[in-house]
N, C-alpha and C positions, 0 to 999 in steps of 0.2 A: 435663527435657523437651528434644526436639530443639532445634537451632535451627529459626526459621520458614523461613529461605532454605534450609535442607538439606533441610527437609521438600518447600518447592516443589519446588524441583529435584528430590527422588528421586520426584516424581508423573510420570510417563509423558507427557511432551511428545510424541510418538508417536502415539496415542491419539487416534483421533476418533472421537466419538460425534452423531451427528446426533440431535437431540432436545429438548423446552424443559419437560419434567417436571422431572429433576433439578436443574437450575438452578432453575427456578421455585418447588422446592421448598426449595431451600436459600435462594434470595433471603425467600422468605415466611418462613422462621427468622430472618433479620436484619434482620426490618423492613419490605422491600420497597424498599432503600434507591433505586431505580430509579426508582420515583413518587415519587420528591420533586424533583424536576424535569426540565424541558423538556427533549427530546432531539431528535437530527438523526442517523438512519441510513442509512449509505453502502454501498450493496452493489456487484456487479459483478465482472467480472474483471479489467482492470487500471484504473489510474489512481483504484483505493479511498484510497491513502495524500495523495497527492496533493492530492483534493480535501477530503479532511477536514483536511488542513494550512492549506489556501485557505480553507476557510470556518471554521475555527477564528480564524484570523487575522484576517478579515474581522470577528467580532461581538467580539474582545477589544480590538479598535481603533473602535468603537462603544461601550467601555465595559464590556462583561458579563464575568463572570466565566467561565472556558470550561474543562472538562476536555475532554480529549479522550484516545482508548483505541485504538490500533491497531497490529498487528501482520506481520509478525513484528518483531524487534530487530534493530538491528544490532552494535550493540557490549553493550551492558547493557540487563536487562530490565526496568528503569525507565522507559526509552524509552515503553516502552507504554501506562504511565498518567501521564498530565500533564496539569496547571494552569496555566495563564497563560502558558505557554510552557516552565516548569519539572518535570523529572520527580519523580516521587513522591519522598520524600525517604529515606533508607534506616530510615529509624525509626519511620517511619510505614507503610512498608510490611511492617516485622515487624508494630505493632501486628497491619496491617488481616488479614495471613496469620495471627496467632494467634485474630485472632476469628471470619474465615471458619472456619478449622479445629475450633472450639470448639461451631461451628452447624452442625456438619457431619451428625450425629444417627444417625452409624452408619450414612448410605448413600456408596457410592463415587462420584466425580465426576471428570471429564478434568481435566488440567494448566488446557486452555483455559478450562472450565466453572469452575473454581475461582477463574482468574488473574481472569475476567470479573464477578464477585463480590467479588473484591477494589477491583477501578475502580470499581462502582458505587458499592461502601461509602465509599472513601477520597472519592468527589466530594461525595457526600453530607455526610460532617466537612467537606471544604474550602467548603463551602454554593456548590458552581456554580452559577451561573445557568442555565448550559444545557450538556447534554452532547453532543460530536459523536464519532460512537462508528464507526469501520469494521467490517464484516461478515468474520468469521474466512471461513467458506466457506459457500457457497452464498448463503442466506438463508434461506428458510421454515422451518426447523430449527436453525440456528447460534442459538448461547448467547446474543448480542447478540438476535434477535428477540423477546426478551421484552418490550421496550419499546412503547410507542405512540408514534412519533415526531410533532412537527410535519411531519415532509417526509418523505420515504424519497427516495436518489439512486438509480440504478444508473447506473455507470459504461459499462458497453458489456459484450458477451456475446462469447467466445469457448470453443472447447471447451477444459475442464479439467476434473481430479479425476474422470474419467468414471465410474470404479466408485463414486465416493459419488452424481454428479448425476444422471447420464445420458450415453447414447453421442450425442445429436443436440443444435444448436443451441436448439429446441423444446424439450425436457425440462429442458437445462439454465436456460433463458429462466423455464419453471415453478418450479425452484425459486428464483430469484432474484426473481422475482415475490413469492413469499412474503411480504416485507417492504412490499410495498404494501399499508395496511391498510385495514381499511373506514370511507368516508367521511373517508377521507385523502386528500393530496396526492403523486405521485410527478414525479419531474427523473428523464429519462434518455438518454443521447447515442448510444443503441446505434441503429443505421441498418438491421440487415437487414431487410426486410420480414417472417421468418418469425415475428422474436423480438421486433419490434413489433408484430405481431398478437397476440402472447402476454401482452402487457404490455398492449396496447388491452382483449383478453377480461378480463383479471387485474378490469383498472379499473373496468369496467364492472358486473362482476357485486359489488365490494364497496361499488357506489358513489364512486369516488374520482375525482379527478381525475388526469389525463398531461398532463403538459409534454414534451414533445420538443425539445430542441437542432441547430439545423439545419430546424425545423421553425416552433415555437412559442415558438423562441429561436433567434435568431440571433447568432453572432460572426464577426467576420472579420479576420485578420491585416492591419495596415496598416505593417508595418514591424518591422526587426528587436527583435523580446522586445514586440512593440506589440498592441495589437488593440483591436476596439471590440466591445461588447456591443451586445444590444436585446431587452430580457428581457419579463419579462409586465407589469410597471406603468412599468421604470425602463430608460433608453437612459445607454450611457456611451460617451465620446471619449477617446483617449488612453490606455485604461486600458498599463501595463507590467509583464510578466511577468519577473522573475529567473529561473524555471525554465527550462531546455532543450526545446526540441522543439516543434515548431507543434502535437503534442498536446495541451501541455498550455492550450493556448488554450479547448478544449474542457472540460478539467477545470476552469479557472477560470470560464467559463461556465457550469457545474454548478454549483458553490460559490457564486457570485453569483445566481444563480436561489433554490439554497436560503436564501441571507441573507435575498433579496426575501421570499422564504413566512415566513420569521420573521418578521420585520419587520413585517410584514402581520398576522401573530396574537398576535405576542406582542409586543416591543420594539421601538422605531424603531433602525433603521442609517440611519446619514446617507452623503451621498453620499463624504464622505471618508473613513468607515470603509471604504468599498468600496475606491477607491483608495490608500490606503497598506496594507488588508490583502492586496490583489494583489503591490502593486510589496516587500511587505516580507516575502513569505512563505518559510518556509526549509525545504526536506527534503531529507534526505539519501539518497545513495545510488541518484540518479537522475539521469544524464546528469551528474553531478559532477564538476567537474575538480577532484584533488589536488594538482596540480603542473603547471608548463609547460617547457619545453626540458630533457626531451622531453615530453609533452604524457600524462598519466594520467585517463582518465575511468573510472568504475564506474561501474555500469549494473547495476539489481537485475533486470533483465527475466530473466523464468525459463520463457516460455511462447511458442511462434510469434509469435500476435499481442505481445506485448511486445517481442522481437526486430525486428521489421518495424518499427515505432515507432524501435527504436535505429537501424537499419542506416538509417532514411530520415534520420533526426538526423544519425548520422557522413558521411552524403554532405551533406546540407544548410546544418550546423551547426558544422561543422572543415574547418581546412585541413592536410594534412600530406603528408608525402613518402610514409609508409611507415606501413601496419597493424598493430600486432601484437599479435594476439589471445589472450587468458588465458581460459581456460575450464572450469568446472566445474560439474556439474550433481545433481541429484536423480534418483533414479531413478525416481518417478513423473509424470515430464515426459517432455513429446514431443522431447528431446532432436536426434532424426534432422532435424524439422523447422529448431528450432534454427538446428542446424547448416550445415542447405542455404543457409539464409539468409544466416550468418555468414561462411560460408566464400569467396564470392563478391567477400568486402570487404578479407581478409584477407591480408598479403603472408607473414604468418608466425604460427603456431599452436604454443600451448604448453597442453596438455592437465594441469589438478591435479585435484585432489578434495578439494572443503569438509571439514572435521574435525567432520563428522558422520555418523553409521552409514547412512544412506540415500544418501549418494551412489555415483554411480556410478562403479567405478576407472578410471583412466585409459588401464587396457589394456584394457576392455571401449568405451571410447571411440574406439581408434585406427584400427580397423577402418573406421567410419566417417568420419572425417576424413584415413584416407589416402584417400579415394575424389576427394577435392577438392585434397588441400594434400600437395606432397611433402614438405614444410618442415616437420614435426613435434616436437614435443620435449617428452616425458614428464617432467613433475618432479613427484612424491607430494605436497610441501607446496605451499600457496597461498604460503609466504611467500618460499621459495626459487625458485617459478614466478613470482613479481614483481621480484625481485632480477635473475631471469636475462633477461625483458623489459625491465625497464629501461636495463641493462647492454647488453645488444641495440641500444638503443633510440638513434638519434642525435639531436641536439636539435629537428631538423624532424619527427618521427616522432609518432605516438600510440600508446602503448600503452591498450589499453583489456578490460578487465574485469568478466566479464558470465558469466551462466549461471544463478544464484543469488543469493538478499539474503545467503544463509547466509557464502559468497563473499567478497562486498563487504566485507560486516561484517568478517571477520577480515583483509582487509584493511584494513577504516578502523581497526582496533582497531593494526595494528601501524604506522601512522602516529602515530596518536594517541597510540601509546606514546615513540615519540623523534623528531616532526617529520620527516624523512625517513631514516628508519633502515636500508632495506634496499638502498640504491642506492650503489655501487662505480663512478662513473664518471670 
């Protein structure tokens, strides 16, 4: 028989399919291993990975036992199913792949649809307590909505994926809605009035309750990595963020709202699970620094609004002489956007392309980045475009790396291979 990892990997990572038949119908062949416990669904457009690290953190230092499921990878695709902090183990993730495959019953199912059946299962054997699971895309159709969570997040609404969601803030607001279920509770930080009104109608008609951030929740930054909360039962001082960016103020404010709504239905959090699973939370590949003089950060932002986020961090958040920017993108992103934004920050622009078939080349990119930067310089590999940045790079500089997780990743992959292996200086 195959192996189980050959078999994943030759399933069409590619491939989406919006829909909760097949999944629902493959999970009902394994048991339904999804209803054997409490779950916490996080949808949204950026800031998904984020908060489900925060509020993982948050109830596993209260005690519980926590999987948590969310994507993409960055270096290995274990990343994506984890327990206690721990990713899946390579042996238990052939079992869980030989037995999803075994329930498969002769119907076809996506990479994603498979891989999301495999985290249920594997949480199920590890007996979590409670699963905090990120929404692949959208929500009202993504593989994850099969659940009835304690809470549903949404993160905030920008336009993406437009040919799967919708072309307007509105549509895409509806399917993200999806996941607010009837006579549930929803946390969400998204501010425009249109897509707040979409989320109000959502609520209203399944019965549920809306919490608003900024609204119904309050945070406010008191100092650097500092903030203080003031949620729906529970007020905190002092709490400290290790992540970058005054966004993510708002994403731990999500995370700590959803603790509260557990807590409240299911298990007590105490107030110091909240506080050390703030100040001790870890993800990668977000405002990260790898190295300093000369100063390496990666940045999985892949979307305008995710850029705006970084570009306000590198003015806010670093100090340095000199920019220089690494860049690679997808081709189903608003790249042009991107880039207006990026370019602006930039003293020096090095154009590669992830090593995967959807990116976009680097000479279909120059066009637009001669428009901003004469300073250009095409290098095909991500690893040989960070060699040549850093090499550039004098020790007051930042180099910084952004466009894609796909990106990051095989840069984090070739640090992680030999501590700083590509740098000549």
């Amino acid at each position: 028989m195959q192996d189980p990892l050959a078999y994943l990997s030759g399933l069409n990572s590619t491939v989406i399919r919006l829909g909760l038949k097949p999944v629902s119908r493959l999970l009902g062949r394994l048991g339904n291993p999804h209803k054997k416990y409490p779950s916490i669904l996080i949808g949204g457009t950026n800031g998904k990975g984020s908060i489900a690290a925060m509020t993982a953190s948050i109830l596993r230092m209260a005690g519980l036992r926590v999987g948590r499921y969310t994507s993409p990878h960055l270096i290995d695709l274990r990343e994506r199913i984890n327990v206690d902090g721990s990713m899946i183990p390579s042996e238990d993730l052939r079992a869980c792949i030989e037995e999803v495959r075994a329930h498969l019953g002769g119907e076809e199912v996506t990479y994603f649809e498979f891989l999301t059946a495999v985290a249920f299962l594997h949480f199920r054997y590890e007996r979590v307590d409670v699963a905090v699971l990120e929404v692949g895309m959208g929500g009202r159709l993504d593989a994850t909505n099969v659940v009835t969570p304690v809470v549903s997040v949404i993160s905030n609404i920008s336009l993406e994926h437009r040919s799967y969601l919708g072309n307007s803030l509105e549509e895409i607001a509806r399917e993200k809605a999806g996941i607010i279920k009837a006579g549930g509770i929803c946390v969400t930080a998204a501010r425009q009035k249109k897509v707040v009104e979409v989320f109000r109608r959502a609520s209203r008609a399944k019965g549920a309750k809306l919490y608003r951030i900024g609204n119904d929740i309050k945070v406010r930054r008191t100092g650097e990595g500092m903030f203080s909360y003031r949620g729906i039962h529970r007020q905190y001082r002092g709490l400290s963020c290790p992540l970058r960016g005054r966004h993510q103020f708002e994403n731990a404010a999500a995370a700590i709202a959803a603790a509260e709504i557990f807590a409240a239905k299911r298990v007590a959090v105490d107030d110091r699970a909240v506080y050390q699973g703030i100040a001790g939370v870890q993800w990668e590949g977000r405002l990260e620094i790898l190295r300093h003089a000369p100063t390496l950060v990666v940045d999985g932002g892949h979307n305008p609004a995710g850029i705006t986020v970084l570009c306000r961090a590198l003015k806010e958040d670093f100090s340095y002489k000199r920019l220089i920017l690494v860049f690679g993108v997808l081709d189903d992103k608003d790249y042009a956007g991107m880039l207006k934004k990026l370019l602006s920050l930039a003293d020096s622009v090095i154009i590669t392309r992830p090593a995967i078939g959807r990116a976009v080349s680097p000479a279909g990119l120059l066009p637009l980045v001669g428009q901003y930067r004469k300073r250009v310089r095409i290098v095909e590999k991500s690893d040989e475009a960070l060699r040549l940045a850093l090499n550039q790079a004098g020790k007051d500089d930042l180099v910084c790396v952004t466009g894609s997780l796909y990106l990051v990743g095989e840069v984090k992959r070739a640090f992680s291979a030999g501590g700083n292996p590509l740098v000549e200086i």
